[in-house]
Biotite code that builds the C-alpha atoms (Angstrom):
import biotite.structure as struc

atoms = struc.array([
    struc.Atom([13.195, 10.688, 7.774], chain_id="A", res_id=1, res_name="UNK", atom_name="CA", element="C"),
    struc.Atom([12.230, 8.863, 4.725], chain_id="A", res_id=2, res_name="UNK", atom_name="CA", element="C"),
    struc.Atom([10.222, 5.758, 3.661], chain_id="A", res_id=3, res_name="UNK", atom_name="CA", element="C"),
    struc.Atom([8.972, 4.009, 0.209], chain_id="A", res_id=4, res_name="UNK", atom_name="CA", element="C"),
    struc.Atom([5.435, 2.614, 0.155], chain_id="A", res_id=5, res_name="UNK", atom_name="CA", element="C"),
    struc.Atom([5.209, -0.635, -1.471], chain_id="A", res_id=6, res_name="UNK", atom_name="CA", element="C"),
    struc.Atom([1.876, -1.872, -2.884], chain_id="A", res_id=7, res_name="UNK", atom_name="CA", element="C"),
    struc.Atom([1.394, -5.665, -2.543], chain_id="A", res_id=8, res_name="UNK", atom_name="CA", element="C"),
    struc.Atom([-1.027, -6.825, -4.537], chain_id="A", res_id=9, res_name="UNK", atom_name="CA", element="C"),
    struc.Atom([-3.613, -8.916, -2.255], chain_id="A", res_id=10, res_name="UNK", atom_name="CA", element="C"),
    struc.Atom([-3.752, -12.839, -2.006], chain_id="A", res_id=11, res_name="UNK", atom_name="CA", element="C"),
    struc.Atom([-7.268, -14.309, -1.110], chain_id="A", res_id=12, res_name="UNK", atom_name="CA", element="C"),
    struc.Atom([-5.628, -17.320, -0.150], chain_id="A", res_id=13, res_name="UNK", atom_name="CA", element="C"),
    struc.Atom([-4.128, -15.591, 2.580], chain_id="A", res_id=14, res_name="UNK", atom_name="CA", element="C"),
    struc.Atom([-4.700, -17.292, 6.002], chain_id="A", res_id=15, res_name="UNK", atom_name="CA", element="C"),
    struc.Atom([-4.205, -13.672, 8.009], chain_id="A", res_id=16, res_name="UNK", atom_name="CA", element="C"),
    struc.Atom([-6.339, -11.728, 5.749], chain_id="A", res_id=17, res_name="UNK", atom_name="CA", element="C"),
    struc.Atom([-7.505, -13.869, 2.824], chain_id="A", res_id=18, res_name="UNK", atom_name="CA", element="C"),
    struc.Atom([-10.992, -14.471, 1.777], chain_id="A", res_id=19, res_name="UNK", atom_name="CA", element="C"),
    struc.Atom([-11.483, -17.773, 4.255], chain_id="A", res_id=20, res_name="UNK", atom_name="CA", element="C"),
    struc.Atom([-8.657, -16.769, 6.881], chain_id="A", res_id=21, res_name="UNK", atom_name="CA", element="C"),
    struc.Atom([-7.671, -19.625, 8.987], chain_id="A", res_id=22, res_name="UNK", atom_name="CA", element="C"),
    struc.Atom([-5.317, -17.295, 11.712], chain_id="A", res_id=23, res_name="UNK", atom_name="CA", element="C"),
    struc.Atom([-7.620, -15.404, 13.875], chain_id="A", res_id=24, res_name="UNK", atom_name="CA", element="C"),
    struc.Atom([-5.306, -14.061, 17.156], chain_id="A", res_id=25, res_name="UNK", atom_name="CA", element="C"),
    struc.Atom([-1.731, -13.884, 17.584], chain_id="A", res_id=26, res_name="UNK", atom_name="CA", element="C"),
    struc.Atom([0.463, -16.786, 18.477], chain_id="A", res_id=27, res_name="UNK", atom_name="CA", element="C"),
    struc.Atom([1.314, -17.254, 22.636], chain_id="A", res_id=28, res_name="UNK", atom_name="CA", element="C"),
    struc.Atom([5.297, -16.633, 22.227], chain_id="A", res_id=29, res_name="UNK", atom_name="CA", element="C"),
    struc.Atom([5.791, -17.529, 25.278], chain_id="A", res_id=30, res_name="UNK", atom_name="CA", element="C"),
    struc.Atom([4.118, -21.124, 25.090], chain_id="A", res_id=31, res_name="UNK", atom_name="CA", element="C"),
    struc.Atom([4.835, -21.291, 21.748], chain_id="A", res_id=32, res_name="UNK", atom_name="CA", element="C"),
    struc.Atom([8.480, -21.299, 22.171], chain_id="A", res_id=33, res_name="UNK", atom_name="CA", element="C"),
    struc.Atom([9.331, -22.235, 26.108], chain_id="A", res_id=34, res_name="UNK", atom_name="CA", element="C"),
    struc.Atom([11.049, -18.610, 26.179], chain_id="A", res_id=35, res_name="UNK", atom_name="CA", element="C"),
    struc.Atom([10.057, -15.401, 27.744], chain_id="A", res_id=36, res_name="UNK", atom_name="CA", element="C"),
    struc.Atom([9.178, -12.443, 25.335], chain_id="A", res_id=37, res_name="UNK", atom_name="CA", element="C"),
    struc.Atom([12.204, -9.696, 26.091], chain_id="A", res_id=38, res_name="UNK", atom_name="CA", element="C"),
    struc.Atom([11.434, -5.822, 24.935], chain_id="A", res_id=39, res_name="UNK", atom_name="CA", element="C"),
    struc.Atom([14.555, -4.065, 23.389], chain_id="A", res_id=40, res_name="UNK", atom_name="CA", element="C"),
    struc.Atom([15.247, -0.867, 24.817], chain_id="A", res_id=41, res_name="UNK", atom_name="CA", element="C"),
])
């Protein structure tokens, strides 16, 4: 198995994880969309 780390420099004006972030919990899929959430498997 193999992967690559890739550094992102940080935004503060990020709404997830900025300095003032305005997105505190997940979205509702579910409501948001009018479909059910499916798992692949």
């Amino acid at each position: 198995m193999e992967f690559r780390e890739v550094k992102i420099p940080r935004d503060p004006d990020c709404p997830l994880c900025g300095d003032n972030p305005t997105i505190h919990e997940l979205i509702d899929y579910e409501a948001f969309c009018g479909a059910p959430v499916t798992t692949l498997g």
